[in-house]
N, CA, C and O atoms as a printed pandas DataFrame, in Angstrom:
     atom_number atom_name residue_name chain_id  residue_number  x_coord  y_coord  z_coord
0              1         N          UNK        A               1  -18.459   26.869   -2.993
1              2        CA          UNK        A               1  -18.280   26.617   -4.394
2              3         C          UNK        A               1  -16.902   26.072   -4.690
3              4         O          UNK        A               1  -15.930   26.782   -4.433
4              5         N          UNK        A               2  -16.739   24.859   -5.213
5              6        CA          UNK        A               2  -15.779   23.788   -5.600
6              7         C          UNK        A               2  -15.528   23.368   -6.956
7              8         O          UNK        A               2  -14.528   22.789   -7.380
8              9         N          UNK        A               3  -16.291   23.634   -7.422
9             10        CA          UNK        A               3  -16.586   22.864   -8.769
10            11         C          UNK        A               3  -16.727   23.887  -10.268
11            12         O          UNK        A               3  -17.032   25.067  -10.093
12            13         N          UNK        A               4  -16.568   23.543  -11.249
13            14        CA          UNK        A               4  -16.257   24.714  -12.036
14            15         C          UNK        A               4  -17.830   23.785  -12.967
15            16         O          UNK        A               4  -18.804   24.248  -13.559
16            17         N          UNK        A               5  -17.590   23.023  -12.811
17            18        CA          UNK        A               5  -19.386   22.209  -13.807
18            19         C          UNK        A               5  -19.216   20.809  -12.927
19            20         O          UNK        A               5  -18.487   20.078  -12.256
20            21         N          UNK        A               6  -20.856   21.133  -13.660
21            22        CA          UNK        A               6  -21.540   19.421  -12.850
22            23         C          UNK        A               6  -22.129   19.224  -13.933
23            24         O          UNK        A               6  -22.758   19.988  -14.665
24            25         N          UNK        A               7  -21.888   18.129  -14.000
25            26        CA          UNK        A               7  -22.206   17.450  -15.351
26            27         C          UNK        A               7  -23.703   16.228  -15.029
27            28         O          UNK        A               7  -23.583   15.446  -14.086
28            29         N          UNK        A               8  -25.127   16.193  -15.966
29            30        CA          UNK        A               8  -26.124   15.124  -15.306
30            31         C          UNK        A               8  -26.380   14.991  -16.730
31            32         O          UNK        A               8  -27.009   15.743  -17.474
32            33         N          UNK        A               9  -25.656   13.670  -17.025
33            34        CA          UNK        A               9  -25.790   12.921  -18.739
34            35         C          UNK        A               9  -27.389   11.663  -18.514
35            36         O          UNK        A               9  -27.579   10.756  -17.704
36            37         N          UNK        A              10  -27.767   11.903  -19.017
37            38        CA          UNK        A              10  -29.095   10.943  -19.351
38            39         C          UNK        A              10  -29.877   10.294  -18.406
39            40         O          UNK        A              10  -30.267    9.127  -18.405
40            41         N          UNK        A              11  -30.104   11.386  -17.420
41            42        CA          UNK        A              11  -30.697   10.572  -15.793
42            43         C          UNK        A              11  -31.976   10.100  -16.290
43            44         O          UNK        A              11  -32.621   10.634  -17.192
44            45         N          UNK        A              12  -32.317    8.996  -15.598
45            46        CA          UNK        A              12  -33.261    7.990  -15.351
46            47         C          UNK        A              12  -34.458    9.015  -15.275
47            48         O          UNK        A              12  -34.618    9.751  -14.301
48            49         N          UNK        A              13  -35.546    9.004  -16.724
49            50        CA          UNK        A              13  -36.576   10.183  -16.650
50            51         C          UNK        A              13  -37.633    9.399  -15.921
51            52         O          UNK        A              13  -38.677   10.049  -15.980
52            53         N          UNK        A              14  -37.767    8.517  -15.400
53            54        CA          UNK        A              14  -38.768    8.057  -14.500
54            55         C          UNK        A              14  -40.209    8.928  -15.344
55            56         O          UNK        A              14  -40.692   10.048  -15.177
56            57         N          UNK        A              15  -40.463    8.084  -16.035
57            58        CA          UNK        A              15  -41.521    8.657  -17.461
58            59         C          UNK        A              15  -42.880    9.376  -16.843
59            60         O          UNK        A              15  -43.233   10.548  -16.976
60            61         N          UNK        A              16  -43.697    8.025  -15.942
61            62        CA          UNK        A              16  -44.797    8.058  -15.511
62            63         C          UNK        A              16  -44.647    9.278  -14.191
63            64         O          UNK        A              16  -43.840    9.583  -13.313
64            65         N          UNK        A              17  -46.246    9.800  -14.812
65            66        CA          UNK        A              17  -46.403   10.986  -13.584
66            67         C          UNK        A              17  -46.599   10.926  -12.374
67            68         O          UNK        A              17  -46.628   12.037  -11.845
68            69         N          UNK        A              18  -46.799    9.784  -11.472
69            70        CA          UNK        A              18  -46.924    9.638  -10.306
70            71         C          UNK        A              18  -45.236    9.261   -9.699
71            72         O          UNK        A              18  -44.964    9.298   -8.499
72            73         N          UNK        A              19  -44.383    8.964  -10.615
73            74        CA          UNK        A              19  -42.803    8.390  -10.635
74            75         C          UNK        A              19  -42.117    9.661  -10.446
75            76         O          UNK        A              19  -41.034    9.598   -9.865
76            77         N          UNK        A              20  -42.543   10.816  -10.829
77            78        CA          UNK        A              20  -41.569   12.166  -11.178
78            79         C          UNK        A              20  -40.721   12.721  -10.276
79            80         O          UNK        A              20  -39.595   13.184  -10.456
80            81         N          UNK        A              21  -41.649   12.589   -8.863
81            82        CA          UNK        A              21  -40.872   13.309   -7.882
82            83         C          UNK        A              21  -39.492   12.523   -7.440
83            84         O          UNK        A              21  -38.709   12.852   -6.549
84            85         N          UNK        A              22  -39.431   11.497   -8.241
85            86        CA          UNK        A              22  -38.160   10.433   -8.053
86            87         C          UNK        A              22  -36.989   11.183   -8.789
87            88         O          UNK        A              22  -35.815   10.949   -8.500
88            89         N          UNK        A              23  -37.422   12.259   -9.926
89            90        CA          UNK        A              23  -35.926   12.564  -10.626
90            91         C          UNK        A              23  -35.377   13.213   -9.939
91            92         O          UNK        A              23  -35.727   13.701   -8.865
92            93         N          UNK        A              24  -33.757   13.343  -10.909
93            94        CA          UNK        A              24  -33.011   14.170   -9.951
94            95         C          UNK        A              24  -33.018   15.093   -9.748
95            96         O          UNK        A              24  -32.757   15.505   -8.618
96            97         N          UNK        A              25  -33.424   16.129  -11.087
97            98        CA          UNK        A              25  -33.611   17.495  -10.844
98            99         C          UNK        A              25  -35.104   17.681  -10.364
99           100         O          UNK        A              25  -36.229   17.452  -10.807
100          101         N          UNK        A              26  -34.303   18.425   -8.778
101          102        CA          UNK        A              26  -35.358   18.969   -8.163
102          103         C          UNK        A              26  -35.254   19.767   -7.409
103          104         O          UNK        A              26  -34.088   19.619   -7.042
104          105         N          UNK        A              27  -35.832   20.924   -6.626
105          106        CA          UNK        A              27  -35.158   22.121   -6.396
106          107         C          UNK        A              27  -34.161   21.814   -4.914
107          108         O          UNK        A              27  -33.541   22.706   -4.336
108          109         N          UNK        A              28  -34.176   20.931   -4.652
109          110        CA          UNK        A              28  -33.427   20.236   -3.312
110          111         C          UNK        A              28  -32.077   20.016   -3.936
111          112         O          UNK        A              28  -31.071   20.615   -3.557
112          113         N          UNK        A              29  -32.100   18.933   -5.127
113          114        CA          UNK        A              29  -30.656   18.773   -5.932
114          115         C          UNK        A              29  -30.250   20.096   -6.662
115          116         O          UNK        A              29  -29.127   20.051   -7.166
116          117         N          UNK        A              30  -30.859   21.127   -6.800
117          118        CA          UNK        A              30  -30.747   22.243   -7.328
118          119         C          UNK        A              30  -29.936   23.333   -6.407
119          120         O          UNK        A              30  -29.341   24.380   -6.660
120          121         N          UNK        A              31  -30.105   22.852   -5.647
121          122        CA          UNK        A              31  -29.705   23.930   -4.895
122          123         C          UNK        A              31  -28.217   23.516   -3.957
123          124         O          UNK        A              31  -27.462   24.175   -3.243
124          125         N          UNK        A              32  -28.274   22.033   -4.404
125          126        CA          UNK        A              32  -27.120   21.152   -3.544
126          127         C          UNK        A              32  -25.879   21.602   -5.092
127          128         O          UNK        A              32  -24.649   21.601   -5.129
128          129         N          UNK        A              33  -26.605   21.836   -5.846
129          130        CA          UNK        A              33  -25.584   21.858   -7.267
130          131         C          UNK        A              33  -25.361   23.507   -7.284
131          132         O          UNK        A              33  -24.139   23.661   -7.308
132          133         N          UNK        A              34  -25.907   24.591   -7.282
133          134        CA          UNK        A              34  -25.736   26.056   -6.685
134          135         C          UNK        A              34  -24.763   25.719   -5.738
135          136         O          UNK        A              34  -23.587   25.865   -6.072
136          137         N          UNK        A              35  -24.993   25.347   -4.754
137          138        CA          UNK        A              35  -23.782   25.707   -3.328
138          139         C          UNK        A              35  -22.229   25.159   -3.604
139          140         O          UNK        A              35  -21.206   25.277   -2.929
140          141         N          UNK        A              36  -22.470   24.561   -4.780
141          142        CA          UNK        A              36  -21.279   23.507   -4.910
142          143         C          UNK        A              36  -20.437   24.404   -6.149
143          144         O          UNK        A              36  -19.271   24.770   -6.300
144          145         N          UNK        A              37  -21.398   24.503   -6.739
145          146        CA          UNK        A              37  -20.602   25.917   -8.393
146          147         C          UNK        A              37  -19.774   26.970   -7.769
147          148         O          UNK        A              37  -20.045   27.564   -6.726
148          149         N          UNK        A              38  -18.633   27.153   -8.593
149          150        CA          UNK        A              38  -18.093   28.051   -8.281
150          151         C          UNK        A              38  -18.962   29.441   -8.776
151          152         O          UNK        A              38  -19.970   29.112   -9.401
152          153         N          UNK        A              39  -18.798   30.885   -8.639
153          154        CA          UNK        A              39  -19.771   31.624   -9.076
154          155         C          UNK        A              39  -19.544   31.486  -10.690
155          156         O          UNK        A              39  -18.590   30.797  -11.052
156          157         N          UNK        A              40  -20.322   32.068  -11.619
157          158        CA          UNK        A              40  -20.037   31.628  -12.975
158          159         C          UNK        A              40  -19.676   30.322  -13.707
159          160         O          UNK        A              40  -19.450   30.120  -14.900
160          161         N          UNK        A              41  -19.691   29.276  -12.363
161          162        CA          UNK        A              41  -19.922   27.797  -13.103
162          163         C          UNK        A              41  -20.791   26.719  -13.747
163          164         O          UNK        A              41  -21.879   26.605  -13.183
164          165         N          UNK        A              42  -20.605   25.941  -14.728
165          166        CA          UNK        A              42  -21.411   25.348  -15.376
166          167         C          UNK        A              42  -22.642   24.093  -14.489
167          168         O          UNK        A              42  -22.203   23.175  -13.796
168          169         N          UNK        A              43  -23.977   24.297  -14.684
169          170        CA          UNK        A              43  -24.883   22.540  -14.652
170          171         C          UNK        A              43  -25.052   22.504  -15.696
171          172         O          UNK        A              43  -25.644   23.378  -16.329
172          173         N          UNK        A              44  -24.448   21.201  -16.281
173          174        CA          UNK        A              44  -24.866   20.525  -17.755
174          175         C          UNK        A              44  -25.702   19.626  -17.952
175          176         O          UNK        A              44  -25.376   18.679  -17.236
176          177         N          UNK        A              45  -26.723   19.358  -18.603
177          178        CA          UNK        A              45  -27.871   18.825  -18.206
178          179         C          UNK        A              45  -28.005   17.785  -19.946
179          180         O          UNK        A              45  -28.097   18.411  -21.002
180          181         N          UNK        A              46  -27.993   16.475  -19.932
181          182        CA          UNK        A              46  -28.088   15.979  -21.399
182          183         C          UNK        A              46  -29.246   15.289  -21.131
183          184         O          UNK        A              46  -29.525   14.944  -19.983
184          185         N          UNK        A              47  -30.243   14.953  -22.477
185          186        CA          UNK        A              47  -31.242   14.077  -22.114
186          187         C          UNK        A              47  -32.281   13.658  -23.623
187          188         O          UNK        A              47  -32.312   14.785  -24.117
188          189         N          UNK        A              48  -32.744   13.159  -24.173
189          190        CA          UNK        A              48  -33.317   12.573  -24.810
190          191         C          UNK        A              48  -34.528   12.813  -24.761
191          192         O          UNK        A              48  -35.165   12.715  -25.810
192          193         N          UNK        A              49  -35.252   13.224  -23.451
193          194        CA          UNK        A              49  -36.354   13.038  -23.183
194          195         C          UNK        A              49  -36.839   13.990  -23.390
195          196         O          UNK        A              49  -36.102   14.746  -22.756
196          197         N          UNK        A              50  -37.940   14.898  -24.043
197          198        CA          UNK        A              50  -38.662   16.168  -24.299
198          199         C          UNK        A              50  -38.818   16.370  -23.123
199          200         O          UNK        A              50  -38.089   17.246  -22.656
200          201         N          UNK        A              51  -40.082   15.477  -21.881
201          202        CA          UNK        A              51  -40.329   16.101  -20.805
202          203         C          UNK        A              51  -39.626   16.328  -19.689
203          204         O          UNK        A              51  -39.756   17.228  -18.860
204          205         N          UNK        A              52  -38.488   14.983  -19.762
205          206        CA          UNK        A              52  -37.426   15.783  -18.502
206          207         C          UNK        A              52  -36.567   17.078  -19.343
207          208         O          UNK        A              52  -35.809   17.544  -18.492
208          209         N          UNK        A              53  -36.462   17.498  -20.064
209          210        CA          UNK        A              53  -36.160   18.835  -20.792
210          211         C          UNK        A              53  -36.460   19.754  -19.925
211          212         O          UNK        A              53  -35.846   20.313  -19.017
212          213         N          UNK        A              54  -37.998   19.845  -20.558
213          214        CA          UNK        A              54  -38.830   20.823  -20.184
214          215         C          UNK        A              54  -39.066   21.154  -18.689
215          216         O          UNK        A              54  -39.038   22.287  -18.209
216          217         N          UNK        A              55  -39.340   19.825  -17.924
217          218        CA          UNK        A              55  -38.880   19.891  -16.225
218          219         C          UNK        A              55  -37.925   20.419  -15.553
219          220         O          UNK        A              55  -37.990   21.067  -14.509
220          221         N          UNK        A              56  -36.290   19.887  -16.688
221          222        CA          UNK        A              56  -35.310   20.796  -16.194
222          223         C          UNK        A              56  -35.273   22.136  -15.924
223          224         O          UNK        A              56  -34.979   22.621  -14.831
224          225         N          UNK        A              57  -35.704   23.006  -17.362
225          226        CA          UNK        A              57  -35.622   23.822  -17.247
226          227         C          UNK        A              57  -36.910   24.742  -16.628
227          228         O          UNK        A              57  -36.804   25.925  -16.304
228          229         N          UNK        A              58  -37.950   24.062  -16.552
229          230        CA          UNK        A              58  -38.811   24.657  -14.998
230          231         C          UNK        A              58  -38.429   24.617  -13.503
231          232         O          UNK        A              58  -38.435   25.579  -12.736
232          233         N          UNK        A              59  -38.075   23.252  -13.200
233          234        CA          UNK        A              59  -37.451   23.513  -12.263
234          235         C          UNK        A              59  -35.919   24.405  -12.217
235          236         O          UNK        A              59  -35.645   24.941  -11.144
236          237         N          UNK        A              60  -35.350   24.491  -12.892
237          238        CA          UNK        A              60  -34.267   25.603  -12.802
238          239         C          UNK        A              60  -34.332   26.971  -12.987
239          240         O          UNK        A              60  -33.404   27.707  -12.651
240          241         N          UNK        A              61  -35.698   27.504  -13.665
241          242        CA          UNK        A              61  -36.211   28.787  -13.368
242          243         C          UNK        A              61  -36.642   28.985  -12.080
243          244         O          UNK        A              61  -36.283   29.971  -11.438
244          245         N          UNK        A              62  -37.384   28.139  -11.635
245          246        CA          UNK        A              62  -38.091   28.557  -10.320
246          247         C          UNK        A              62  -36.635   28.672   -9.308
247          248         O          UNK        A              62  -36.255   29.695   -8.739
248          249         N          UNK        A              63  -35.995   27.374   -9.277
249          250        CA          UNK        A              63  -34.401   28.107   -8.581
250          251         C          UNK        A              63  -34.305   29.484   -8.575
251          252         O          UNK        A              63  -34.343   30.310   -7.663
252          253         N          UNK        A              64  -34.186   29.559   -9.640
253          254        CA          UNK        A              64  -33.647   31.543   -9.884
254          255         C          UNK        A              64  -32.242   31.319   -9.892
255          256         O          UNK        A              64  -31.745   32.375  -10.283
256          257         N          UNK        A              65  -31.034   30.197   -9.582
257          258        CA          UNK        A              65  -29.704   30.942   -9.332
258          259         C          UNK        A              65  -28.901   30.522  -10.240
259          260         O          UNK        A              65  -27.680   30.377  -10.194
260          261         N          UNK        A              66  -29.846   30.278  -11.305
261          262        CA          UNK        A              66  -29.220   29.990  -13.051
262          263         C          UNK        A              66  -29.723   30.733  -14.087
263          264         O          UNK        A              66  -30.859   31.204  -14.149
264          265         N          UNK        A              67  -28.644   30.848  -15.089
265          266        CA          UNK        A              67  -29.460   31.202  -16.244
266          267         C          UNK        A              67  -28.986   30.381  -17.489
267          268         O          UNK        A              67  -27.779   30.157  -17.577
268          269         N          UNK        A              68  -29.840   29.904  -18.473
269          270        CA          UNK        A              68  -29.732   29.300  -19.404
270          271         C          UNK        A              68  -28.969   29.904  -20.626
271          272         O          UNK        A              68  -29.351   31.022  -20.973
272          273         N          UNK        A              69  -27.960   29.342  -21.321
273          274        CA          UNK        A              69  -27.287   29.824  -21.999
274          275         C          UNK        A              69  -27.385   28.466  -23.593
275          276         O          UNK        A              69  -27.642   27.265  -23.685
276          277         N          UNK        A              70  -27.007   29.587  -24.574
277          278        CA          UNK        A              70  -26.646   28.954  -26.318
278          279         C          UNK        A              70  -27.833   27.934  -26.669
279          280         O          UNK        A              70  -28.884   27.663  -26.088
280          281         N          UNK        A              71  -27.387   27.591  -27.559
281          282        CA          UNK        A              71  -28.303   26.399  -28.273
282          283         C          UNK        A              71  -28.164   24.979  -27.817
283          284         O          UNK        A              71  -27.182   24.248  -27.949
284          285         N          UNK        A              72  -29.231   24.736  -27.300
285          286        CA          UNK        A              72  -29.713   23.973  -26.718
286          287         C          UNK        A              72  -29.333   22.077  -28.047
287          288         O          UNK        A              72  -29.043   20.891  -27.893
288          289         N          UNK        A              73  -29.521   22.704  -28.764
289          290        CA          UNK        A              73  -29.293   21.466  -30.233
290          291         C          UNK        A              73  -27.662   20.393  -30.167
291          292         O          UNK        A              73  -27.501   19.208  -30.460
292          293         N          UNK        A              74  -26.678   21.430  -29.661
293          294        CA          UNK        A              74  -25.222   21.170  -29.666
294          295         C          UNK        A              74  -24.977   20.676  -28.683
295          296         O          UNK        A              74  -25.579   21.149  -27.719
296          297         N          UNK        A              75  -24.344   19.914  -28.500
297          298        CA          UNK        A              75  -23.460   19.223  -27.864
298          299         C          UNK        A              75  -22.375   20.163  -26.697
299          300         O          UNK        A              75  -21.776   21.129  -27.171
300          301         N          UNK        A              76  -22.258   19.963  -25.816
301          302        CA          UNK        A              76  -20.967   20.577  -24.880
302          303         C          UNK        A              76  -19.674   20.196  -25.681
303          304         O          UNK        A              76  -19.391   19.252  -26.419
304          305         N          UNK        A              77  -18.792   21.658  -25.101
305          306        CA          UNK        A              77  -17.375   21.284  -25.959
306          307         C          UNK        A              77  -16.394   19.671  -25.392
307          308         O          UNK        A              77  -16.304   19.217  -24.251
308          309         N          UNK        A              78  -16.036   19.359  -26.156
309          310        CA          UNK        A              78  -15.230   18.009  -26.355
310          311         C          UNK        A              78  -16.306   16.842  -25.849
311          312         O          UNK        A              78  -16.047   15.931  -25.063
312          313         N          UNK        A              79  -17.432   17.075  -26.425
313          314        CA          UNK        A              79  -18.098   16.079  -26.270
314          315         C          UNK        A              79  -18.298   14.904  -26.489
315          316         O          UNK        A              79  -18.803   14.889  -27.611
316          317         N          UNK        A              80  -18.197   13.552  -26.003
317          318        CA          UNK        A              80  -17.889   12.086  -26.415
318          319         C          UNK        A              80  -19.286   11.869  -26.436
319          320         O          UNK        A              80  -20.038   12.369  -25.599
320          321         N          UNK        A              81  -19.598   11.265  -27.206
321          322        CA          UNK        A              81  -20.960   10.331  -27.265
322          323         C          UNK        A              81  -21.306    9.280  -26.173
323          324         O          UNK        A              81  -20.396    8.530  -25.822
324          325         N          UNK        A              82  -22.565    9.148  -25.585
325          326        CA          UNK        A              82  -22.709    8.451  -23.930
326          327         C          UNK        A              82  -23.438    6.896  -25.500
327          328         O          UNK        A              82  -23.821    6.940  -26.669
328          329         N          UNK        A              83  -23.269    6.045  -24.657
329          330        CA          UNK        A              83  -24.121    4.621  -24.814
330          331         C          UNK        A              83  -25.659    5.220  -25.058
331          332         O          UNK        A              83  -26.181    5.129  -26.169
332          333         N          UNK        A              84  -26.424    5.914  -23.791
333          334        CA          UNK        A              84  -27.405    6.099  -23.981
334          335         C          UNK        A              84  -27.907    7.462  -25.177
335          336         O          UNK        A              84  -28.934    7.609  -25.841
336          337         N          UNK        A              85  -27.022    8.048  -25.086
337          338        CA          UNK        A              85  -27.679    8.972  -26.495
338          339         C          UNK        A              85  -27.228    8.376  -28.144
339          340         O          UNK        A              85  -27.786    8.809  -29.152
340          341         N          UNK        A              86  -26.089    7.280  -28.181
341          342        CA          UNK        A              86  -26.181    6.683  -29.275
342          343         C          UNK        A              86  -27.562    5.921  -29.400
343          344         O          UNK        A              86  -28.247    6.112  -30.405
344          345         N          UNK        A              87  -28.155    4.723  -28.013
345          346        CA          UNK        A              87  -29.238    4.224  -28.535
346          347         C          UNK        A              87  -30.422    5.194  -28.515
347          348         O          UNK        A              87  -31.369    4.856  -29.225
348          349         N          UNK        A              88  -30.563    6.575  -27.689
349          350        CA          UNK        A              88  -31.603    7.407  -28.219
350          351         C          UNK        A              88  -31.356    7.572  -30.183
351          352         O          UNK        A              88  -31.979    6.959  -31.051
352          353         N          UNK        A              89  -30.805    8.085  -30.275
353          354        CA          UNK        A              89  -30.429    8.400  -32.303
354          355         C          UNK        A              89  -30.812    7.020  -32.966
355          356         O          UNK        A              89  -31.664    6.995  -33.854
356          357         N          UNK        A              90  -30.131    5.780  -32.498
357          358        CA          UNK        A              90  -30.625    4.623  -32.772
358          359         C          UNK        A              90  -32.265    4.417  -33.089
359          360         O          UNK        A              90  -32.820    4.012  -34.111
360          361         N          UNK        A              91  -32.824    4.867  -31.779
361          362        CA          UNK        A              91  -34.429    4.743  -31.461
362          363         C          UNK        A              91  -35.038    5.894  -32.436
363          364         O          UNK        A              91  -36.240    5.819  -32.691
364          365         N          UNK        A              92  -34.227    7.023  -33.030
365          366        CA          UNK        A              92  -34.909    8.089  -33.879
366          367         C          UNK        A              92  -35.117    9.257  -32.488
367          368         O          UNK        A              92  -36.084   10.008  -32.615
368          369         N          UNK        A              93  -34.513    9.378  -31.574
369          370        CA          UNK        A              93  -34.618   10.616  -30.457
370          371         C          UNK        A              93  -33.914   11.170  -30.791
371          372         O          UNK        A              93  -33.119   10.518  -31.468
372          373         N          UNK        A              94  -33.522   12.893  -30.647
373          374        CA          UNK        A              94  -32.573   13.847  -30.540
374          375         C          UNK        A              94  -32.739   14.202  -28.883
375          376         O          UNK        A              94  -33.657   14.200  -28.063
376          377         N          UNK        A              95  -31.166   14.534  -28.900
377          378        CA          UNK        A              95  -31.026   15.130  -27.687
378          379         C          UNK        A              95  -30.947   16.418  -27.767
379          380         O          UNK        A              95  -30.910   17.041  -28.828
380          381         N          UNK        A              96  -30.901   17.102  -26.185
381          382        CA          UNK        A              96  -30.824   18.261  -26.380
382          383         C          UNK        A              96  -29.582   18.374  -25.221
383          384         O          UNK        A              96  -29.177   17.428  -24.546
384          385         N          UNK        A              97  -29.089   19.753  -25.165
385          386        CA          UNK        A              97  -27.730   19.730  -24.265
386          387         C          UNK        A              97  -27.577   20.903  -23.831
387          388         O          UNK        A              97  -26.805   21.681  -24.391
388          389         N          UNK        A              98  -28.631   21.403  -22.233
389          390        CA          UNK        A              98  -28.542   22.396  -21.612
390          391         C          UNK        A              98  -27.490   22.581  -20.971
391          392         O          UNK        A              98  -26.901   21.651  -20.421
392          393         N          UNK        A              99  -27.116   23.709  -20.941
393          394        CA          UNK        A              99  -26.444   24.541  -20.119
394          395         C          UNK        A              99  -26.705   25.715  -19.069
395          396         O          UNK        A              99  -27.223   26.726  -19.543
396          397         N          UNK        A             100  -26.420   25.712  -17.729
397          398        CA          UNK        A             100  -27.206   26.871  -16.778
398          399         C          UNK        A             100  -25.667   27.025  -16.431
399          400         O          UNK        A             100  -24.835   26.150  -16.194
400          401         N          UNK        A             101  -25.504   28.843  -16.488
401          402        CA          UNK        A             101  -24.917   29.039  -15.806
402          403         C          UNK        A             101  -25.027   29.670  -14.373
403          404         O          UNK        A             101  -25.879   30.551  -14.263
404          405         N          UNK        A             102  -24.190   29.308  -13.105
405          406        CA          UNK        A             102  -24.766   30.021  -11.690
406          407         C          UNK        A             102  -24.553   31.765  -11.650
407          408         O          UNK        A             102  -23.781   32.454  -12.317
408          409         N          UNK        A             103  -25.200   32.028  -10.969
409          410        CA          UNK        A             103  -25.400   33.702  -11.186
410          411         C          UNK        A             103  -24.372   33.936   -9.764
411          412         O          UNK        A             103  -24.114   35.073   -9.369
């Protein structure tokens, strides 16, 4: 453990269901991001997308070596606005802005 957060701003949701096993979160990158956290350190997870949301945070339960923390609605502290979540708001998307902390 090196790292105090890992930060994954608006990864490529590879939409279609036969495409999925292409994202990043997956319990392989999950576990490459665990070994790397210091204990009690942040994965920050931003995204636009309802279903990579919801993926995230399935695949990060089944991990087990996170737990999800605050409101999901807000933004991380000192947060700058990315290109891609201005044109999500543009398009009428909200983001959402998980946080796991490592156990």
């Amino acid at each position: 453990g090196a790292f105090e957060r890992v930060y994954l701003l608006y990864p490529d949701p590879w939409p279609k269901a036969r495409h999925n096993k292409r994202r990043f979160v997956s319990i392989d990158n999950l576990a490459l991001i665990h070994r790397v956290l210091v204990p009690g350190g942040l994965f920050l997870f931003a995204s636009d997308i309802a279903d990579y949301v919801a993926w995230t945070r399935d695949h990060v339960a089944a991990h087990g070596g996170f737990t999800e923390e605050r409101d999901a609605s807000q933004p991380f502290e000192n947060w700058i606005e990315t290109r891609y979540e201005a044109k999500a708001r543009r398009e009428g998307r909200s983001s959402r802005y998980l946080r796991f902390r490592r156990g």
